[in-house]
FIZA-482351 format. One record per atom (N, C-alpha, C, O, CB): residue in three letters; x, y, z. Coordinates in steps of 0.02 Angstrom, whole numbers, padded with zeros to 5 digits, always signed. Glycine has a CB too. Example, Ala and Ser with C-alpha at 12.3 -4.5 7.8 and 13.67 -1.06 7.14 Angstrom:
2
Ala+00660-00284+00390Ala+00615-00225+00390Ala+00660-00165+00390Ala+00712-00166+00423Ala+00565-00224+00452Ser+00642-00112+00354Ser+00684-00053+00357Ser+00645+00002+00394Ser+00670+00057+00402Ser+00704-00030+00286
This chain:
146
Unk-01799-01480+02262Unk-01823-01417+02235Unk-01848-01427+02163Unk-01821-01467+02124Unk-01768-01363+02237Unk-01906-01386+02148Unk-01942-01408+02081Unk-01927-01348+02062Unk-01942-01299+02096Unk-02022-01434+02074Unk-01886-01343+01983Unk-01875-01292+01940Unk-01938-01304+01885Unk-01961-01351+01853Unk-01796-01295+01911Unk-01955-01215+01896Unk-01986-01216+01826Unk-01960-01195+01773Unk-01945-01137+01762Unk-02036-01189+01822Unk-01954-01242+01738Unk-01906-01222+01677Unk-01928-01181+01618Unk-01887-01163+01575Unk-01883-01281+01647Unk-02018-01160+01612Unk-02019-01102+01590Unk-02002-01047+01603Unk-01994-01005+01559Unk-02051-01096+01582Unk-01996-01038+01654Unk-01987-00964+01686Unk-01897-00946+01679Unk-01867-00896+01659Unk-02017-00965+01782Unk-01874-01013+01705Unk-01801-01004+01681Unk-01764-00982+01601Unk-01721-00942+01582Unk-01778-01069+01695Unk-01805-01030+01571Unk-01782-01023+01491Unk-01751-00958+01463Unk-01695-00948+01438Unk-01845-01033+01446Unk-01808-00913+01475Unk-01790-00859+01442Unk-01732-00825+01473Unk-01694-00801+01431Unk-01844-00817+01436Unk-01712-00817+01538Unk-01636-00797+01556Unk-01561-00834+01538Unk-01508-00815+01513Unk-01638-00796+01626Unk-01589-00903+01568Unk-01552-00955+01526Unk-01532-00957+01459Unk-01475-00979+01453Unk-01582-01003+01527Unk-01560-00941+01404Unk-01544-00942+01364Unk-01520-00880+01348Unk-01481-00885+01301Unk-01577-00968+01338Unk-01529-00815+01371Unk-01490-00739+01370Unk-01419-00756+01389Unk-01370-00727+01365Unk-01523-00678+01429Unk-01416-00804+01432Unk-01362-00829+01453Unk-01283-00857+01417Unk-01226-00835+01417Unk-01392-00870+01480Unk-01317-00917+01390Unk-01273-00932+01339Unk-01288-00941+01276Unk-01274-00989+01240Unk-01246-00977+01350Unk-01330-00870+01256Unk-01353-00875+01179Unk-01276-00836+01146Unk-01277-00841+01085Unk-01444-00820+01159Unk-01221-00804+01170Unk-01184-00766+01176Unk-01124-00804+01159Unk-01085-00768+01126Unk-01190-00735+01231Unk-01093-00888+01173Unk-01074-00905+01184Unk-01044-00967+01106Unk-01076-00972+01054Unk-01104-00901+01240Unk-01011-00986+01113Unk-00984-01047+01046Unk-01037-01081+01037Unk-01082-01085+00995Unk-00921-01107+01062Unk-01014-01121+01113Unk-01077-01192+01104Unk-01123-01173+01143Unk-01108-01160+01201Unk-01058-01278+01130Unk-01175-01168+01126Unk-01242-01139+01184Unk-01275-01229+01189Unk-01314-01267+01159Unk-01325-01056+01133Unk-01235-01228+01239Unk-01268-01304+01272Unk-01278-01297+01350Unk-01228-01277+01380Unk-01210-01379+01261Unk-01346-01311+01394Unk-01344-01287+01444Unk-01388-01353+01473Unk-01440-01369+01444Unk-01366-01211+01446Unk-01363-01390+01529Unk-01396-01432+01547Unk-01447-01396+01606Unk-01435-01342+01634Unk-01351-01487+01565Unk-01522-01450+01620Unk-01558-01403+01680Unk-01553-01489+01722Unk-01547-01543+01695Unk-01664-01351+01659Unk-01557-01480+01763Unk-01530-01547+01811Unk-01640-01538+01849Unk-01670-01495+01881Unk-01422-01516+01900Unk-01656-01597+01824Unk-01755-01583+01852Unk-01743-01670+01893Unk-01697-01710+01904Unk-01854-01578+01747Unk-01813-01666+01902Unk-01819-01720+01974Unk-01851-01763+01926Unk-01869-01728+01879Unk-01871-01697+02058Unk-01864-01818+01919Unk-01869-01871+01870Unk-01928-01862+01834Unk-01931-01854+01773Unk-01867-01938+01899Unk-01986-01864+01884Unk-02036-01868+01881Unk-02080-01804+01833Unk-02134-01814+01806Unk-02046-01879+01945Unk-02046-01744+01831Unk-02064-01663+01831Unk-02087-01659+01769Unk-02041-01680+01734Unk-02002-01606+01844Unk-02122-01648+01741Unk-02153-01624+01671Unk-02140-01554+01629Unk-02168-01502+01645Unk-02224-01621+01683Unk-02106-01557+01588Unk-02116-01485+01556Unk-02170-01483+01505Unk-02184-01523+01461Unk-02051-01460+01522Unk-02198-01420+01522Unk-02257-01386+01464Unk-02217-01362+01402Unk-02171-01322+01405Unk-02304-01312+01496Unk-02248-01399+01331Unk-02221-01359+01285Unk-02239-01299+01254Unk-02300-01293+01255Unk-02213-01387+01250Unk-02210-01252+01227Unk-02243-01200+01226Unk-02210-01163+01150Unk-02176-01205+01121Unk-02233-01161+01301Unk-02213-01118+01123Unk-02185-01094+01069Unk-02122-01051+01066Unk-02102-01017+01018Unk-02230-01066+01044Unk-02093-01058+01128Unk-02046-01026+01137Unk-01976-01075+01122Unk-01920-01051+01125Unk-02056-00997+01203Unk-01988-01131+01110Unk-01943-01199+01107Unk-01976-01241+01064Unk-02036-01236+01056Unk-01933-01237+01176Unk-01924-01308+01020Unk-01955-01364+00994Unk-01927-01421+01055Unk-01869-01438+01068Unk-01930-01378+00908Unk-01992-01444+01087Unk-01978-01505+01138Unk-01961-01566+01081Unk-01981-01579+01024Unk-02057-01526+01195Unk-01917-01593+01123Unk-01873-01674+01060Unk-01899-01715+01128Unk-01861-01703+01175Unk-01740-01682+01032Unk-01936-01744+01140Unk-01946-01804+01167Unk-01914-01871+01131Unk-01943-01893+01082Unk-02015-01808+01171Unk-01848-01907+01157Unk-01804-01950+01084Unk-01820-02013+01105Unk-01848-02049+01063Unk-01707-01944+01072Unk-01813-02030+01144Unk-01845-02116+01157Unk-01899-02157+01127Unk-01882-02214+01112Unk-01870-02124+01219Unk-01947-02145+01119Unk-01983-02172+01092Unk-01960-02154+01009Unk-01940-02202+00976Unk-02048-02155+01123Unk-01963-02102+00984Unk-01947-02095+00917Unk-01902-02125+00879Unk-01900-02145+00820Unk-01936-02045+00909Unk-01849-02124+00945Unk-01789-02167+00929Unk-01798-02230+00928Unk-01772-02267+00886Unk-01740-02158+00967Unk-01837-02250+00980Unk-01852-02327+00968Unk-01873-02353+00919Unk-01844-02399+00890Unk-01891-02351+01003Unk-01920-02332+00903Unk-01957-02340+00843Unk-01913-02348+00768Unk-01910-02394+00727Unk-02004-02276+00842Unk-01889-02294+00771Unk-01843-02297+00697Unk-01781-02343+00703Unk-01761-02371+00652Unk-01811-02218+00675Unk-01748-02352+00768Unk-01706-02413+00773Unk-01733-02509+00776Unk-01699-02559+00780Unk-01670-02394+00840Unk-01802-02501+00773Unk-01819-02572+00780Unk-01828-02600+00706Unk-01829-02659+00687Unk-01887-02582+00825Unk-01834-02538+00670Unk-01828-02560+00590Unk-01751-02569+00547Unk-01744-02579+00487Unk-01869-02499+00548Unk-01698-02562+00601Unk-01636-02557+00574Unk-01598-02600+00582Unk-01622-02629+00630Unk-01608-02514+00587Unk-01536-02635+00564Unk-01489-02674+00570Unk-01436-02631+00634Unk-01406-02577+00637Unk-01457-02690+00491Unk-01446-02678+00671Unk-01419-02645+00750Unk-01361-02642+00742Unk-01340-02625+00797Unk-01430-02683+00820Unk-01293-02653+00686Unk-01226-02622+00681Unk-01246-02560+00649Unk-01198-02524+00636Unk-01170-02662+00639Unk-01296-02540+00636Unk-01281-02470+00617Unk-01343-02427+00647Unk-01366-02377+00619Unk-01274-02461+00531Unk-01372-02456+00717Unk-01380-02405+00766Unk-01358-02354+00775Unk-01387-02301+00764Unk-01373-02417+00807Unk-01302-02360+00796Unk-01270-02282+00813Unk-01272-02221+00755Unk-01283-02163+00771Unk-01186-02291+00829Unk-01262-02240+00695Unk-01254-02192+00636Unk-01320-02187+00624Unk-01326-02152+00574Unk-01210-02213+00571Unk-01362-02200+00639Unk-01452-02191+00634Unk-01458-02159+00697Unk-01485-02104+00691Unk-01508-02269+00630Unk-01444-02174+00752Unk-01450-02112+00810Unk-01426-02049+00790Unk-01454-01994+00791Unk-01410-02125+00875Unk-01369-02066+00771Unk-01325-01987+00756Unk-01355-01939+00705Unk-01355-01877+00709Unk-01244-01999+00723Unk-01381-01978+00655Unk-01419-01955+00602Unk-01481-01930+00634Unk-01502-01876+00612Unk-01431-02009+00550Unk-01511-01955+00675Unk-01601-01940+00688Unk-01586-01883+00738Unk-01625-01836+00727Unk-01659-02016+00731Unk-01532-01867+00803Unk-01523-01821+00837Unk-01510-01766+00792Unk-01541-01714+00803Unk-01478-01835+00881Unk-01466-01770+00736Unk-01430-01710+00678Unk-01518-01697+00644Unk-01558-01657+00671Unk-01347-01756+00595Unk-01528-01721+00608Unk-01595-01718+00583Unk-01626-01681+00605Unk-01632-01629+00573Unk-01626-01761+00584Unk-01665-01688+00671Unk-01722-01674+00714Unk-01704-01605+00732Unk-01749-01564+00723Unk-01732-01724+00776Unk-01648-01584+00756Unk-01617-01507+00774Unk-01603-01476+00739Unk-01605-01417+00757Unk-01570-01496+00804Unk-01575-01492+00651Unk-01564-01457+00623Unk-01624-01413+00580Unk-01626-01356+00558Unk-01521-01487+00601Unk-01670-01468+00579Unk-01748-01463+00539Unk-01802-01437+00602Unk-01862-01436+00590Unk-01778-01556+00501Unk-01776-01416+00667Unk-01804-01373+00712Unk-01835-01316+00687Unk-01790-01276+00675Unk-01762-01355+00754Unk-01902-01287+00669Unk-01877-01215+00660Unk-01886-01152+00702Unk-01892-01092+00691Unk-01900-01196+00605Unk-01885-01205+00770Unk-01853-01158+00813Unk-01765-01142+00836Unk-01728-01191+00841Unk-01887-01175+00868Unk-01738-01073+00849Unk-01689-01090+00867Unk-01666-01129+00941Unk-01615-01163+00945Unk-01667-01041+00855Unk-01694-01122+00977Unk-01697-01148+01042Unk-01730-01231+01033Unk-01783-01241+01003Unk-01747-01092+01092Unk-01683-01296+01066Unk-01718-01367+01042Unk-01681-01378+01127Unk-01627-01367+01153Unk-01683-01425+00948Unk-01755-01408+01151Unk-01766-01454+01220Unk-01744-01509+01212Unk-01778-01537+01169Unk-01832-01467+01243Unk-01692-01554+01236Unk-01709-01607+01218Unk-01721-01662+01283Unk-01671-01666+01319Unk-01659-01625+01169Unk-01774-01700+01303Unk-01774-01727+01347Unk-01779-01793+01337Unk-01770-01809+01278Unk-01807-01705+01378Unk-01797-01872+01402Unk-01802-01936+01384Unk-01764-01946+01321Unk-01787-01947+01264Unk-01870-01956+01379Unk-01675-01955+01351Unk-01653-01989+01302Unk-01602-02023+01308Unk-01548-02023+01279Unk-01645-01958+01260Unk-01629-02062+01359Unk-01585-02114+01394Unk-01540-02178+01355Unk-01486-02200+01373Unk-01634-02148+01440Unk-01585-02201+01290Unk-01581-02222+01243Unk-01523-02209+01197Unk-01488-02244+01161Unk-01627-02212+01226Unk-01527-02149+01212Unk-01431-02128+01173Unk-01377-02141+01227Unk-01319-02154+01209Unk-01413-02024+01150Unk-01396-02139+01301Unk-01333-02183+01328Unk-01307-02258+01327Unk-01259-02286+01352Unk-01335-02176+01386Unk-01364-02279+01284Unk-01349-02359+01275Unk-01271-02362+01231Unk-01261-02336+01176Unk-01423-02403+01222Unk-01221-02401+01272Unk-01184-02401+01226Unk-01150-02452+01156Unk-01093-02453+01132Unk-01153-02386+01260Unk-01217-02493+01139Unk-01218-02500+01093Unk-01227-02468+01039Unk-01242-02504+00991Unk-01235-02527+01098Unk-01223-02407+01028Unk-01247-02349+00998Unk-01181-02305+01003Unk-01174-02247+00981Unk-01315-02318+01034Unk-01146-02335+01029Unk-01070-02303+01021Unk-01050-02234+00991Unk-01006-02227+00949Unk-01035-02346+00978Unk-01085-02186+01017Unk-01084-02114+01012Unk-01074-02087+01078Unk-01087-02120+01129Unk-01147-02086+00980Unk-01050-02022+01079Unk-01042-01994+01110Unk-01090-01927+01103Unk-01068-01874+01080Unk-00985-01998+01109Unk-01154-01936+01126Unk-01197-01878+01132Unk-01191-01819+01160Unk-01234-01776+01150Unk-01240-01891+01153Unk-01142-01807+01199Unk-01116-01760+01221Unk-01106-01716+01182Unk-01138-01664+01172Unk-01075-01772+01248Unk-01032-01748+01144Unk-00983-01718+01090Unk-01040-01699+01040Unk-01034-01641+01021Unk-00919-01775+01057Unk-01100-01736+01011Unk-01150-01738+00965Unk-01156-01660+00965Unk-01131-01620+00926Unk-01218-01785+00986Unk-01214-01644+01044Unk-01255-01608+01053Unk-01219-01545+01053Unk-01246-01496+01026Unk-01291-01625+01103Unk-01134-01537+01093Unk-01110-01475+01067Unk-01081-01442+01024Unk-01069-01382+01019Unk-01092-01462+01087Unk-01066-01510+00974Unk-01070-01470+00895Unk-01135-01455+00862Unk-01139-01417+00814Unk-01035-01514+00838Unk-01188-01488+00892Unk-01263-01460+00853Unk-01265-01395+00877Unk-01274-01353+00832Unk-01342-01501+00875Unk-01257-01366+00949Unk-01270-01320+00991Unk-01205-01247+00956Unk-01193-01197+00990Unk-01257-01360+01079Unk-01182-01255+00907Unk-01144-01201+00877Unk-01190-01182+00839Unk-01175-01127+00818Unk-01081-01213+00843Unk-01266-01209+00809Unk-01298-01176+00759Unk-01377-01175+00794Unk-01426-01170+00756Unk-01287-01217+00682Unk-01386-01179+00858Unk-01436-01199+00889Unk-01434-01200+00979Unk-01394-01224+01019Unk-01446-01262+00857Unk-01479-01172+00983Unk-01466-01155+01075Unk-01503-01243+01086Unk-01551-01269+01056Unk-01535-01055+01127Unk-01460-01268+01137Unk-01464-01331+01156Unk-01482-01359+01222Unk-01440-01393+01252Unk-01416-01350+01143Unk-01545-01349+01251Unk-01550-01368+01315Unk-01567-01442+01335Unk-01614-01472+01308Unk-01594-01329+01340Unk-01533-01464+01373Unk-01538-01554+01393Unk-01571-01546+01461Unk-01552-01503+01501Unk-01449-01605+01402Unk-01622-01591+01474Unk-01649-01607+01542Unk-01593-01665+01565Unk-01565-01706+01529Unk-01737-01637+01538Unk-01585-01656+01636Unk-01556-01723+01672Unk-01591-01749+01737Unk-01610-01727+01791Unk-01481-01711+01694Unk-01590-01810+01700Unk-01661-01832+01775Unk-01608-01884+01804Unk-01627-01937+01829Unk-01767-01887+01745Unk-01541-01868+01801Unk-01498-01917+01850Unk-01455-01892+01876Unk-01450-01831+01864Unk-01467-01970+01826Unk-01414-01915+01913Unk-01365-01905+01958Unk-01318-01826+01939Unk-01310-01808+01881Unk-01320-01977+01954Unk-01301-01803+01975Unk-01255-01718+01980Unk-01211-01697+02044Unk-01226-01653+02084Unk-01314-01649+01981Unk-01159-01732+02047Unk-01113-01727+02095Unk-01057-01705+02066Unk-01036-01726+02012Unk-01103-01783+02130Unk-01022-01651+02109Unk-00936-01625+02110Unk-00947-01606+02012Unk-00912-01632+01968Unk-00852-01718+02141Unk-01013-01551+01998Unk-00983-01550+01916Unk-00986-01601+01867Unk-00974-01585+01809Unk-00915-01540+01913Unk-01002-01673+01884Unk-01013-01711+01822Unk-01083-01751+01840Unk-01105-01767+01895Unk-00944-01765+01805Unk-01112-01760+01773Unk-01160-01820+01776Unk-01139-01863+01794Unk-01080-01880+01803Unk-01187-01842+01729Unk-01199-01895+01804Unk-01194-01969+01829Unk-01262-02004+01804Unk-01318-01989+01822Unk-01186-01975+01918Unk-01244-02056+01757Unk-01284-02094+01738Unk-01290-02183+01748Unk-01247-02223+01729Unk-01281-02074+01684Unk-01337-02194+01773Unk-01317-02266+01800Unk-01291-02278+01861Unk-01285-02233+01904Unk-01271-02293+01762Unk-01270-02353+01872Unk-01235-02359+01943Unk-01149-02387+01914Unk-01144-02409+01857Unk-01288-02430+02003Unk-01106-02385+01946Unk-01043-02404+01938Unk-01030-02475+01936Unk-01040-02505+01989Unk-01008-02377+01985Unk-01008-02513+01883Unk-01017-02583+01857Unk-01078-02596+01824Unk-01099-02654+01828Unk-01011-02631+01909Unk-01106-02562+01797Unk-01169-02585+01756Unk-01137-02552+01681Unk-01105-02501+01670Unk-01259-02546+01788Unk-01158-02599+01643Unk-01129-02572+01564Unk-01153-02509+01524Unk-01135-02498+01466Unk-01147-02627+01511Unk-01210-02454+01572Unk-01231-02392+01525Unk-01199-02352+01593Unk-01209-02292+01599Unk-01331-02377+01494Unk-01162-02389+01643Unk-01140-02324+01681Unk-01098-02275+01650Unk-01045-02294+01623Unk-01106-02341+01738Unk-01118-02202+01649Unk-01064-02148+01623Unk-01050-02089+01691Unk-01096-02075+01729Unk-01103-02103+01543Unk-00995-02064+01698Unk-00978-02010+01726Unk-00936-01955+01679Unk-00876-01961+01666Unk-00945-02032+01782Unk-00983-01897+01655Unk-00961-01859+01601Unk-00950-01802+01653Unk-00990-01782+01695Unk-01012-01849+01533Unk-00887-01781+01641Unk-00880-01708+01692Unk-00878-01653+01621Unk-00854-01652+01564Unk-00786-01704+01756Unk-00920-01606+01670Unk-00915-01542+01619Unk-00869-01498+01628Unk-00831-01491+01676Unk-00970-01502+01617Unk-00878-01454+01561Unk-00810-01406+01577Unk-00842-01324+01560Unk-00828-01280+01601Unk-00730-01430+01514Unk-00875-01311+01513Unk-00898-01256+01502Unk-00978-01242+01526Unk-01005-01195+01555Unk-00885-01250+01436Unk-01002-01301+01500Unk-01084-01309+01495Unk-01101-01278+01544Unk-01066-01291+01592Unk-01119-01376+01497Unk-01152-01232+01556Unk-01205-01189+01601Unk-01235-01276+01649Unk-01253-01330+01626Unk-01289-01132+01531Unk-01230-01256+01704Unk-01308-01313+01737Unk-01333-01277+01787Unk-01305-01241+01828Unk-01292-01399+01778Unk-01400-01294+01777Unk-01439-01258+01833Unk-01459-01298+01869Unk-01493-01343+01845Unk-01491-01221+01818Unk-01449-01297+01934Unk-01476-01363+01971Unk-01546-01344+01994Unk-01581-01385+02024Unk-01428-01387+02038
């Protein structure tokens, strides 16, 4: 099933604009494109991220991720921040927990995450099991729309 995630947004976010952490994952099919529009700031982080980590001393990756995710959302000036392609923060050489990141950003900022992977029994699934970026994060509050 192909969600359009404009059309969703605006209920979605009526949703848990109400809420502590307004963090709401939308679970899309890999391939699916969102249109940006002025109703949201789209964070496309991979490449950006790449970029600013190839100029850095890779022990302090992670505190330059953490910094460029804090940065980028806080200097949004929208309240609503997309953030999609950001596979790159599950590397865990980068030894963050983006999760934890995104729902303390999401107390001052409505926080929507695309997931173009795995969604079984309530938790992500990223990766395959024995590979070193495999994660299984189960949620507990977070909105998902499948």
């Amino acid at each position: 099933m192909v969600i359009n995630v404009e059309e969703i947004l605006p209920e979605l976010v009526r949703t848990i604009s109400s809420k502590y952490e307004k963090l709401a994952i939308i679970i899309l099919e890999n391939k699916q494109e969102i249109t940006e529009t002025d109703y949201f700031t789209y964070l496309s982080i991979n490449l950006s991220l790449s970029k600013l980590l190839m100029s850095t001393n890779k022990r302090a990756w992670g505190v330059y991720s953490s910094e460029f995710i804090t940065n980028t959302v806080k200097n949004s000036d929208k309240q609503i921040v997309l953030i999609d392609n950001f596979e790159l923060l599950m590397n865990p050489e980068l030894s963050i927990d983006i999760f934890e990141l995104l729902k303390q950003l999401s107390k001052n900022k409505v926080i929507i995450i695309t997931w173009r992977y795995g969604y079984k029994d309530n938790s992500l699934i990223y990766g395959e099991p024995g590979h070193n970026e495999y994660r299984k994060i189960e949620l507990k509050d977070e909105t998902v729309i499948v």
